[in-house]
C-alpha distance (Angstrom), angle and dihedral (degrees) to the residues before:
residue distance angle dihedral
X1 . . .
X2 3.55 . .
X3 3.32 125.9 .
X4 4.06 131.8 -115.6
X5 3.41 108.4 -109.4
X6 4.13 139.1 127.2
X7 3.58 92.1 -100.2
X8 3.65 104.4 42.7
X9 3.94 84.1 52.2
X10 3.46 97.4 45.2
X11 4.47 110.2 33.7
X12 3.74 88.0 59.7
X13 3.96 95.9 76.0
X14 3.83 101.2 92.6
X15 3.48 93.3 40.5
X16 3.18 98.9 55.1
X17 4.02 96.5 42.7
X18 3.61 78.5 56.0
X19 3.45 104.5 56.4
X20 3.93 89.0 41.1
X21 3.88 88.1 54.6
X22 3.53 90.9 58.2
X23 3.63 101.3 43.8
X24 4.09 79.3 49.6
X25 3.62 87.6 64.6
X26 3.42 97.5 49.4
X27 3.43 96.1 -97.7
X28 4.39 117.7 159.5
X29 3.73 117.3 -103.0
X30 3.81 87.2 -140.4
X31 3.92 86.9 54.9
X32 3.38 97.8 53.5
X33 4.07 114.4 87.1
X34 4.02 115.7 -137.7
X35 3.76 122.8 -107.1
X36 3.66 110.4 -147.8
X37 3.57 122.5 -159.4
X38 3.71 122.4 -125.2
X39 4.11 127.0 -145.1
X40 3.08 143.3 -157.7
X41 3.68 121.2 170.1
X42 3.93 122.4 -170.9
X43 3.95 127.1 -169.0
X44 3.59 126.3 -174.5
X45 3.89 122.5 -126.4
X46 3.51 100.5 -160.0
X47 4.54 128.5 -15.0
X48 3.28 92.2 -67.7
X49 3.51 115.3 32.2
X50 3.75 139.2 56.3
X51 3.89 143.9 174.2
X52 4.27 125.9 -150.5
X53 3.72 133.6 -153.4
X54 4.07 107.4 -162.4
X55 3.88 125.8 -177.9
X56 3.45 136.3 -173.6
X57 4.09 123.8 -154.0
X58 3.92 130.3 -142.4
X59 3.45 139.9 -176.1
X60 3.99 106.5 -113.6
X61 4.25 97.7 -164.0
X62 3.42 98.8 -171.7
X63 4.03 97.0 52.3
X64 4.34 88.0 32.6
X65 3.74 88.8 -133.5
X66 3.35 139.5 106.3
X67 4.02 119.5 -103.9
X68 3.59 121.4 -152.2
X69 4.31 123.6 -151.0
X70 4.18 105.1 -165.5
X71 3.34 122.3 179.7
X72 4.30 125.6 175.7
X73 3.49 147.7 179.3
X74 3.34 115.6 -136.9
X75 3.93 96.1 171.5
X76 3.62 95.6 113.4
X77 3.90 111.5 -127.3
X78 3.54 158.8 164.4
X79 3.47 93.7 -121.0
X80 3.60 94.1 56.4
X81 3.51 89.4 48.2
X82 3.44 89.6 54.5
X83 4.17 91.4 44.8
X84 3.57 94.9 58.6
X85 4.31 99.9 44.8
X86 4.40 71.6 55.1
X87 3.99 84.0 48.7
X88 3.69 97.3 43.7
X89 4.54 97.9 43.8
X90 3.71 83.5 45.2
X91 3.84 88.1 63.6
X92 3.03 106.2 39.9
X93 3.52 98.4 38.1
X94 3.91 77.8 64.6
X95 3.46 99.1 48.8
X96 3.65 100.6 42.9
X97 3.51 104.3 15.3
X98 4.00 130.3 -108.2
X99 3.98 117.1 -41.8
């Protein structure tokens, strides 16, 4: 349900080292809580402007799925622009370390 984009690939990592930890240790699958990812994917329109989409996932219990709050901007702007250059160095500044 999630969809394919750099940060739904890539924000997952510690949770799942996490949850793999704990199952290491013996821990229950039943006693360990999900960590769902969040998104938010941004595209430029032009070489200045972009627009986003984001979402954020949750465990609904009582329907046993997963529930999914998006929001976007699709006012294209400089600012968004802007937001995901921030977005993009801040990953790969992680990945690969700074410039």
């Amino acid at each position: 349900p999630f969809p394919k984009s750099g940060t739904v690939a890539y924000v997952p990592r510690p949770s799942v080292a996490r949850h793999l930890t704990e199952r290491l240790k013996g821990k229950p699958l039943a006693e360990i809580p999900p960590e769902l990812p969040t998104n938010i994917c941004y595209s430029f329109v032009d070489s200045e402007e972009a627009i986003w989409v984001a979402a954020n996932y949750s465990w609904d219990e009582a329907a046993k799925q997963i529930k999914a709050q998006s929001s976007a901007d699709n006012q294209r702007s400089k600012a968004n622009a802007e937001a995901a250059i921030g977005w993009a160095l801040g990953l790969w500044n992680d990945m690969f370390g700074p410039a």
